[in-house]
C-alpha positions in Angstrom: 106.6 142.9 -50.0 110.2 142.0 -48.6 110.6 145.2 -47.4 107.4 144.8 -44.9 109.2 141.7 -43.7 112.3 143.5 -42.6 110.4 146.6 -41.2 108.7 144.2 -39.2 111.5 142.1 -38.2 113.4 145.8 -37.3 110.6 146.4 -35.3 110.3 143.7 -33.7 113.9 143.1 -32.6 114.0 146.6 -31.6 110.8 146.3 -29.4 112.4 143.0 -27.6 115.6 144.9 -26.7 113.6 147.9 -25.3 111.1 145.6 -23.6 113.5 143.3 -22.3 113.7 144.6 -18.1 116.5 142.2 -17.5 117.1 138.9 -15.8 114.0 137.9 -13.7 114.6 137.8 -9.9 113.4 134.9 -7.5 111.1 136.0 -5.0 112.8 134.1 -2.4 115.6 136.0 -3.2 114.2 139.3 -2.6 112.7 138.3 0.6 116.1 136.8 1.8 117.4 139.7 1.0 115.0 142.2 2.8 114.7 140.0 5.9 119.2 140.4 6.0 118.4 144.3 6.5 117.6 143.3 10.0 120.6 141.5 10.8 123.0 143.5 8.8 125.7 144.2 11.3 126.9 147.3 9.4 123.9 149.2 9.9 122.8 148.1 13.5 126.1 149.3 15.6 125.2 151.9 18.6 120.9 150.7 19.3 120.3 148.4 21.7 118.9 145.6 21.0 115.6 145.6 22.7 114.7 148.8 20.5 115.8 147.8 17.3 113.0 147.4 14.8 112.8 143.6 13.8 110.8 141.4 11.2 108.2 141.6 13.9 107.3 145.4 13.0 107.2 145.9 16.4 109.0 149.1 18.4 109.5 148.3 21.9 110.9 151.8 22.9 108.8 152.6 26.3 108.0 156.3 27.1 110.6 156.6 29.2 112.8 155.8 26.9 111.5 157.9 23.9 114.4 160.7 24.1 117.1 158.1 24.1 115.4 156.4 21.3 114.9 159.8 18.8 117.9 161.6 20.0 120.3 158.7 19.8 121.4 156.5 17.2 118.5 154.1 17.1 115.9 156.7 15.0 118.8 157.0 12.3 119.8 153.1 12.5 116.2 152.3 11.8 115.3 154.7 9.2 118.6 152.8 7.3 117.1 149.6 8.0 114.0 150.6 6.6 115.9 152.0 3.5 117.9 148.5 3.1 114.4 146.8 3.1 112.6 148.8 0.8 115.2 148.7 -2.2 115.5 145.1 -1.8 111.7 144.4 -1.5 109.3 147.5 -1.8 106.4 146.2 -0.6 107.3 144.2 2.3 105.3 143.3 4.7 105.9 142.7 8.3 104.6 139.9 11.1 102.2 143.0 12.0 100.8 143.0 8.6 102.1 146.9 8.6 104.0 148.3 5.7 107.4 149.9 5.6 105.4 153.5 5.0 103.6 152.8 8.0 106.7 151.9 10.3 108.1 155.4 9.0 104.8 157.3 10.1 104.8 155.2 13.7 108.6 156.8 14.0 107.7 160.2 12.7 104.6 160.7 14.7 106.3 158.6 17.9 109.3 161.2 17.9 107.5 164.4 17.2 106.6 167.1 19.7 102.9 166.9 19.5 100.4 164.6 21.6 101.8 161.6 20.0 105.4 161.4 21.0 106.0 158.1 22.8 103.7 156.2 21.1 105.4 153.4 19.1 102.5 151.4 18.8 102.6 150.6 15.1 99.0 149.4 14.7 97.5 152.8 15.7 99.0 154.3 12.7 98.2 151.3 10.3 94.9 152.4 10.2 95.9 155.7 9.2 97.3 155.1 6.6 95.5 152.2 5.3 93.5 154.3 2.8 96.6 155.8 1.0 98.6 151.8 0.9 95.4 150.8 -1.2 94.6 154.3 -3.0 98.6 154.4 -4.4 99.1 150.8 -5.5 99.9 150.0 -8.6 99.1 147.4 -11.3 101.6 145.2 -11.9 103.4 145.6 -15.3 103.5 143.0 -17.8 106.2 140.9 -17.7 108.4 141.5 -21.1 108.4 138.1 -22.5 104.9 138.2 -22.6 104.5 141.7 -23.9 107.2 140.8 -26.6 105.3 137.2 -27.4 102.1 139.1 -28.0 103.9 141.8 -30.0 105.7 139.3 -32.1 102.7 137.3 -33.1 100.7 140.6 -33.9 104.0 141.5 -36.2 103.6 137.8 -37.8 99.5 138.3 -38.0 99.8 141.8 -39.5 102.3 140.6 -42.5 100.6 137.2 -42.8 97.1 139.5 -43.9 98.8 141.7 -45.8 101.0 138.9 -47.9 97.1 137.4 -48.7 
């Protein structure tokens, strides 16, 4: 009989330590620290400013200015903009409602050699896309402290039944 307790309470603590993701992050946080991407000094140095990608989601390159814009330092810039903002906040969303895969398909297509090069309008490609954002997404996981709650009073209920 003791010895079910301290299975139990081995089993326990050990699921609480492997379930245990770490400290909890405000959201605010996150978001504050995806929106600095933008405004990040170190990683906007050589674009001009009225083609760098902002919160906005917007690209204002013209046509004109479509070789400057892929061949120079702005394509590379924003692609490590993009990268700051999706490891601080995967699934950000922009002004435009578009995604962060969706600004990357507007720069692919936009600075490709086929009919599409020169068109930075992000909200042509949103629609593209729109089935794959909503076929990949992904149920949230349970946070830990519920999952280990639930757990522990299953561990309690199970050796409560069997004691009786």
């Amino acid at each position: 009989m003791e010895r079910h307790v301290w299975i139990c309470g081995i089993l326990l603590f050990v699921f609480a330590v492997l379930c245990n993701s770490g400290e909890a992050q405000n959201p605010g946080q996150l978001v504050a620290r995806a929106r600095s991407c933008f405004n990040a000094n170190n990683i906007y140095k050589r674009c001009n400013g009225p083609y760098r990608l902002t919160q906005s989601g917007y690209i204002n390159v013209p046509l004109a200015a479509t070789d400057q814009f892929c061949y120079g330092p702005c394509l590379s810039e924003t692609h490590l903009v993009l990268d700051c903002v999706d490891h601080s906040l995967s699934s950000f969303i922009f002004y435009n409602r578009a995604t962060i895969n969706n600004i990357r398909s507007t720069l692919q297509s936009a600075c490709s050699h086929s009919h599409e090069r020169g068109n930075f309008n992000v909200e042509e490609y949103m629609q593209d896309f729109l089935v794959d954002e909503w076929s990949s997404a992904k149920v949230p996981p349970i946070p830990s402290t519920i999952f280990t709650f639930i757990l522990a009073i299953s561990v309690l209920l199970f050796t409560a039944i069997t004691v009786l």
